[in-house]
Chimera marker file (.cmm) of the C-alpha trace (Angstrom):
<marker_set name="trace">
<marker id="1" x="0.000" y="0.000" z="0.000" r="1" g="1" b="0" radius="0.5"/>
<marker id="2" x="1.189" y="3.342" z="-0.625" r="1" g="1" b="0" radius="0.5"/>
<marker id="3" x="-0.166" y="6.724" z="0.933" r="1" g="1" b="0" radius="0.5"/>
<marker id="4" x="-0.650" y="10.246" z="-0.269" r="1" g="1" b="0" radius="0.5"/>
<marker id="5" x="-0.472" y="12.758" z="3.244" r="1" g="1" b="0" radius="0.5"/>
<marker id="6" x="-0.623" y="15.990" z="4.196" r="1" g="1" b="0" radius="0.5"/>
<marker id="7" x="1.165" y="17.338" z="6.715" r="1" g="1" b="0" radius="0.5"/>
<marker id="8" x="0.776" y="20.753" z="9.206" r="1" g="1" b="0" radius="0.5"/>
<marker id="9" x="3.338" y="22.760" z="10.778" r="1" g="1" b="0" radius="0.5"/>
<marker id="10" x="2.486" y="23.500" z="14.299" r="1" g="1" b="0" radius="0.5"/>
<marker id="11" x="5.141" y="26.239" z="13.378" r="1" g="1" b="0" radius="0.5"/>
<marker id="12" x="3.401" y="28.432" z="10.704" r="1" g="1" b="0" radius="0.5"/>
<marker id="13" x="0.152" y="26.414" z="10.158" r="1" g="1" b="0" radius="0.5"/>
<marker id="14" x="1.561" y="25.748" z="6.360" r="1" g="1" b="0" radius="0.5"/>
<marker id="15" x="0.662" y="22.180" z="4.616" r="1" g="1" b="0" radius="0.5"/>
<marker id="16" x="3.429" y="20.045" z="3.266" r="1" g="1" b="0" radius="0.5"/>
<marker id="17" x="1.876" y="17.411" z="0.523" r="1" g="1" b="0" radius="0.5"/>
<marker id="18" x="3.692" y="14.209" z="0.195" r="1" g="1" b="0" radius="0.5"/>
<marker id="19" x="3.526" y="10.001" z="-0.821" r="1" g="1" b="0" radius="0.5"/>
<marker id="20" x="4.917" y="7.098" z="0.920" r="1" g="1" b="0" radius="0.5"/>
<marker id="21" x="4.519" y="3.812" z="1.470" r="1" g="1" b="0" radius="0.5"/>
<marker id="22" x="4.888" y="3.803" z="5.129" r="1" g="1" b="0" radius="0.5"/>
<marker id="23" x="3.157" y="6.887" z="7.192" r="1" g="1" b="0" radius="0.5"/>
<marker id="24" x="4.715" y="6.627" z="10.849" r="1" g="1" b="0" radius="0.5"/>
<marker id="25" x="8.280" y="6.486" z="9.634" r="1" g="1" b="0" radius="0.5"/>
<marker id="26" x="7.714" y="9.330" z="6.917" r="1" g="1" b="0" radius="0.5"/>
<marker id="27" x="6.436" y="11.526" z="9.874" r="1" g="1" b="0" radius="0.5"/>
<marker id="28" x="9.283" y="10.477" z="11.879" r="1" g="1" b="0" radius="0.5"/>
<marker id="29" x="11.244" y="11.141" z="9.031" r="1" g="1" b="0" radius="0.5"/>
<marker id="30" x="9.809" y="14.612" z="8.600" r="1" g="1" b="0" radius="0.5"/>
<marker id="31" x="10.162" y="15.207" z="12.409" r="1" g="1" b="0" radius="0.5"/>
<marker id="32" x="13.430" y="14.754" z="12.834" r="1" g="1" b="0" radius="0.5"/>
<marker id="33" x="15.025" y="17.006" z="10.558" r="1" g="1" b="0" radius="0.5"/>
<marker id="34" x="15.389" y="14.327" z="7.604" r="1" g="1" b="0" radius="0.5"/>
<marker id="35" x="13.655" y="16.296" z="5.310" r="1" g="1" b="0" radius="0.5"/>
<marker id="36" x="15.022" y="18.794" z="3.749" r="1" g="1" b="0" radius="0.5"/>
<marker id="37" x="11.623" y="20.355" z="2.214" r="1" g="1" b="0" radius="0.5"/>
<marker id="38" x="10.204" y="20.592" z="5.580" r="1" g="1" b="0" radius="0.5"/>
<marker id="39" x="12.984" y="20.683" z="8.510" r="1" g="1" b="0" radius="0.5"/>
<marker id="40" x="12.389" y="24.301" z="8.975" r="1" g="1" b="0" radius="0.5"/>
<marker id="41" x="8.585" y="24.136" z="9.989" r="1" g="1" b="0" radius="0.5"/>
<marker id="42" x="9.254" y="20.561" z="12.802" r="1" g="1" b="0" radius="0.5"/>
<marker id="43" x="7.295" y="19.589" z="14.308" r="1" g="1" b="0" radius="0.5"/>
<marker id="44" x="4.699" y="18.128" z="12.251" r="1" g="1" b="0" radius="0.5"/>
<marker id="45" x="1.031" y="16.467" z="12.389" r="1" g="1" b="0" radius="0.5"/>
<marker id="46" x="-0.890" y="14.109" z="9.888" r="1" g="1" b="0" radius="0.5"/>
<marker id="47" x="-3.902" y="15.976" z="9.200" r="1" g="1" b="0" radius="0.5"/>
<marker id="48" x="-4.929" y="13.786" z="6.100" r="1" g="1" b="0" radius="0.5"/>
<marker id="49" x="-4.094" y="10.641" z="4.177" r="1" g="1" b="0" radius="0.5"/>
<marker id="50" x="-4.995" y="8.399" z="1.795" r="1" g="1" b="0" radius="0.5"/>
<marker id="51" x="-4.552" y="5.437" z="0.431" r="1" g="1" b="0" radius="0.5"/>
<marker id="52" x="-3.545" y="3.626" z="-3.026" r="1" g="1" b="0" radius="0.5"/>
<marker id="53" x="-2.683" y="0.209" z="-4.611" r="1" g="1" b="0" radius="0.5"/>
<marker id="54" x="0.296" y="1.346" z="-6.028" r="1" g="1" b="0" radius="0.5"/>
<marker id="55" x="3.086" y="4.048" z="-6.190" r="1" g="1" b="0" radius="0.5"/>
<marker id="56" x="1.840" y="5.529" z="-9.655" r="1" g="1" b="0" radius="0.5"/>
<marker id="57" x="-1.704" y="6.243" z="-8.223" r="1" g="1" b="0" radius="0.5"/>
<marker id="58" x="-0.427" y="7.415" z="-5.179" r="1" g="1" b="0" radius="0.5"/>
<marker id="59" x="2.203" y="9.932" z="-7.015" r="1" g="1" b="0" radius="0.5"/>
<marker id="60" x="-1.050" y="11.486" z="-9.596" r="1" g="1" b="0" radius="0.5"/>
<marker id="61" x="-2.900" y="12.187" z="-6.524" r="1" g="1" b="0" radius="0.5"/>
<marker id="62" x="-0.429" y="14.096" z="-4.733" r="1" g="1" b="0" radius="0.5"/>
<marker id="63" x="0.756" y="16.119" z="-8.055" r="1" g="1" b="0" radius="0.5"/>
<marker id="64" x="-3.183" y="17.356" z="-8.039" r="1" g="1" b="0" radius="0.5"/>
<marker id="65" x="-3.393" y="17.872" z="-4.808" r="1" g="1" b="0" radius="0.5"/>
<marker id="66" x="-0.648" y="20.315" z="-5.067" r="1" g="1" b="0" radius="0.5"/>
<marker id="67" x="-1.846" y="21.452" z="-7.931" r="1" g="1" b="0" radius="0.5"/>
<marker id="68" x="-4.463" y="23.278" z="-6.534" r="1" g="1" b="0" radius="0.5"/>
<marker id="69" x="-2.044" y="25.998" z="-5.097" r="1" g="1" b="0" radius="0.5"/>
<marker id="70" x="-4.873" y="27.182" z="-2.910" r="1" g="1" b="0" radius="0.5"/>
<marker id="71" x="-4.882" y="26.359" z="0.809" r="1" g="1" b="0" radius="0.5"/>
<marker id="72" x="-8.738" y="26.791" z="0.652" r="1" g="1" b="0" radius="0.5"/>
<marker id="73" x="-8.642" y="23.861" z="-1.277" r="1" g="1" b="0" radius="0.5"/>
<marker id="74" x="-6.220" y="21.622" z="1.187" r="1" g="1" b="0" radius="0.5"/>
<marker id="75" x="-8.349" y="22.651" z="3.781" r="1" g="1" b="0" radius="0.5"/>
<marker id="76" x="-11.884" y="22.066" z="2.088" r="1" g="1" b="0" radius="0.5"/>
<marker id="77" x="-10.151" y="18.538" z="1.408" r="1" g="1" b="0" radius="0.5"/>
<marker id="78" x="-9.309" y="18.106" z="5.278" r="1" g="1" b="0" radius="0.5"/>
<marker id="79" x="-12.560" y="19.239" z="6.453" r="1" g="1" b="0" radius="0.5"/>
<marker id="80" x="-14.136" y="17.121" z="3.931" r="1" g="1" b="0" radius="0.5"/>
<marker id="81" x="-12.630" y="14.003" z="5.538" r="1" g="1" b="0" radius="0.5"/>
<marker id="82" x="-13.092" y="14.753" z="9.039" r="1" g="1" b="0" radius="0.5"/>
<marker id="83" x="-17.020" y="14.855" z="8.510" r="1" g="1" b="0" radius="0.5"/>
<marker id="84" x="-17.111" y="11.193" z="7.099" r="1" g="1" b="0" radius="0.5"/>
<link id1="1" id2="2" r="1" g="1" b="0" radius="0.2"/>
<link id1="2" id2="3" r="1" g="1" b="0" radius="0.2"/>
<link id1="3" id2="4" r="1" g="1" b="0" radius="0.2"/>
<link id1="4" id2="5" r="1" g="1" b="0" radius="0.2"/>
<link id1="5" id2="6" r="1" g="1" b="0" radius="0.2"/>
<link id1="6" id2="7" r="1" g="1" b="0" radius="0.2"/>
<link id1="7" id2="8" r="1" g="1" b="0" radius="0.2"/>
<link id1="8" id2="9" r="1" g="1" b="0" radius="0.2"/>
<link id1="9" id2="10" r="1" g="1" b="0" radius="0.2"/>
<link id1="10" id2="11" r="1" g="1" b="0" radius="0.2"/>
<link id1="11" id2="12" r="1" g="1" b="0" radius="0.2"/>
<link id1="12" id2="13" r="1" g="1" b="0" radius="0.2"/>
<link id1="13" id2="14" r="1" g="1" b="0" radius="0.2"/>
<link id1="14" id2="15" r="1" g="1" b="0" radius="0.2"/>
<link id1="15" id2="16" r="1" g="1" b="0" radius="0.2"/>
<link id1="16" id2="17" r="1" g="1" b="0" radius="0.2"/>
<link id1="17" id2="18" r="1" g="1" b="0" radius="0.2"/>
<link id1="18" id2="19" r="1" g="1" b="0" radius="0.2"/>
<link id1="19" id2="20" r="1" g="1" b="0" radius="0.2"/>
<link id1="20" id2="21" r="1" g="1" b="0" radius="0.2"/>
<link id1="21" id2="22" r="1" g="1" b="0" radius="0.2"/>
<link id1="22" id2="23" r="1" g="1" b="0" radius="0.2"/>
<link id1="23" id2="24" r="1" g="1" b="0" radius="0.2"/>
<link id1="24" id2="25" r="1" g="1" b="0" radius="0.2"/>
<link id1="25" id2="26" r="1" g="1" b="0" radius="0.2"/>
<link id1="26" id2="27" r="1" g="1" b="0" radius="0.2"/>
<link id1="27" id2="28" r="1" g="1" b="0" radius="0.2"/>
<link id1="28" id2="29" r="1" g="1" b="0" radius="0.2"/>
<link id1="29" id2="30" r="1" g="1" b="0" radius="0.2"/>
<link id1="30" id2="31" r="1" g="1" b="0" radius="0.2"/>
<link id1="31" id2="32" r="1" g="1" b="0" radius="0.2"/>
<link id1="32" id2="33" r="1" g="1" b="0" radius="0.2"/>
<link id1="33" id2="34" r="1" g="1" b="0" radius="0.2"/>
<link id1="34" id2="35" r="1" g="1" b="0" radius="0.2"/>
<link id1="35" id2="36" r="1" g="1" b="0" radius="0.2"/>
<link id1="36" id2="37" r="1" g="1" b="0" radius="0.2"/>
<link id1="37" id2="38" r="1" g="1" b="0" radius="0.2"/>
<link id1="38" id2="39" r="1" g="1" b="0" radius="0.2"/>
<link id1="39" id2="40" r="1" g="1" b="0" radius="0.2"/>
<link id1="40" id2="41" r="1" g="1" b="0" radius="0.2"/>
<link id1="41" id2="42" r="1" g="1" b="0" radius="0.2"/>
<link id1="42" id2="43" r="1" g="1" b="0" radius="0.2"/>
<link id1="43" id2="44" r="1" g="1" b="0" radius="0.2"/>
<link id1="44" id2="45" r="1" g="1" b="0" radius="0.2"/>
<link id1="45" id2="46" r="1" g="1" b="0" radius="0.2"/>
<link id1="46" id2="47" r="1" g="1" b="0" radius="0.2"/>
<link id1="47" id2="48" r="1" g="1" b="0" radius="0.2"/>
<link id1="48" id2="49" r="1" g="1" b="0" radius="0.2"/>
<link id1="49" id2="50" r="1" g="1" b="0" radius="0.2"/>
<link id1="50" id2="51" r="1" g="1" b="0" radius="0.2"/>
<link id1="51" id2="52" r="1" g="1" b="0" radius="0.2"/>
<link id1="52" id2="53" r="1" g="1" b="0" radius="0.2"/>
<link id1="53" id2="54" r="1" g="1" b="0" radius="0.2"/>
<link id1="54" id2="55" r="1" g="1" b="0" radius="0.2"/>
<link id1="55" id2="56" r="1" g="1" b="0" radius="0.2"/>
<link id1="56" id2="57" r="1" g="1" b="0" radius="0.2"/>
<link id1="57" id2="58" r="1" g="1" b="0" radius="0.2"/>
<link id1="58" id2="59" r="1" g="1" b="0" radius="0.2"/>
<link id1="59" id2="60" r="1" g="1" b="0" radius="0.2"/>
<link id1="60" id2="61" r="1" g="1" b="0" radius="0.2"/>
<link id1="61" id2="62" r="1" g="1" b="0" radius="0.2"/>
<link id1="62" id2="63" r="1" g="1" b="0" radius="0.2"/>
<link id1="63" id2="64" r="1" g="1" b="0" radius="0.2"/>
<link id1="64" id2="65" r="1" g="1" b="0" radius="0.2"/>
<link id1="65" id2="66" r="1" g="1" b="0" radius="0.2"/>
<link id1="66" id2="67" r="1" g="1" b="0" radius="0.2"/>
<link id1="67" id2="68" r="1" g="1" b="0" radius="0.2"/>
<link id1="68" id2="69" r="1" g="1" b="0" radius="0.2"/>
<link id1="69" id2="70" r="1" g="1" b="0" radius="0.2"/>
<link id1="70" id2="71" r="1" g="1" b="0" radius="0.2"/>
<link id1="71" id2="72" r="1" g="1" b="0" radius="0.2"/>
<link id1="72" id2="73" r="1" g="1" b="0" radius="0.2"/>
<link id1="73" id2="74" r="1" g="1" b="0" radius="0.2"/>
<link id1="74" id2="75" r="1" g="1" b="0" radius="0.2"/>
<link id1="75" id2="76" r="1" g="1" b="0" radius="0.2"/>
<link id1="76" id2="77" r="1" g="1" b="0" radius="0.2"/>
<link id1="77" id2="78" r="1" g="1" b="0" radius="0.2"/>
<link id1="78" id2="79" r="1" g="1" b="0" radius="0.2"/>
<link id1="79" id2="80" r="1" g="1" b="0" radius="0.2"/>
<link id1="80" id2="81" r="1" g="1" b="0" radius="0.2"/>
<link id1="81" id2="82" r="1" g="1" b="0" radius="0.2"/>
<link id1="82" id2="83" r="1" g="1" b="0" radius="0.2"/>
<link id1="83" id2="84" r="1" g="1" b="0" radius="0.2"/>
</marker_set>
């Protein structure tokens, strides 16, 4: 299984999109100062994932997701989620 997440900065409340196959240890990853992308904004929270069959799928999901630009639409995604 592979995952597509997004992450918040308890920092500066910004988003960080991102796929793996494994969500703990990406966190931990993303925690620790790993990577480079996000070290700045530690410490971080999954505030969404999902999940796909394959790498591929997983990949074209998070290129629209941050495709969107908007954080309106991350959020309206979030939000979304939490309701089901």
């Amino acid at each position: 299984m592979f995952y597509v997440y997004i992450l918040k900065s308890a920092l500066n409340s910004s988003y960080y999109v991102g796929c793996t196959g494994d969500l703990s240890e990406r966190l931990k990853l993303h925690n620790s100062g790993q990577v480079n992308s996000t070290k700045r904004y530690a410490p971080w929270t999954m505030v969404y994932s999902e999940k796909y069959n394959n790498l591929n799928e997983a990949r074209l999901r998070e290129l629209q997701i941050k495709s969107w630009k908007k954080r309106s639409a991350i959020e309206r995604l979030i939000n979304n989620a939490a309701m089901v």
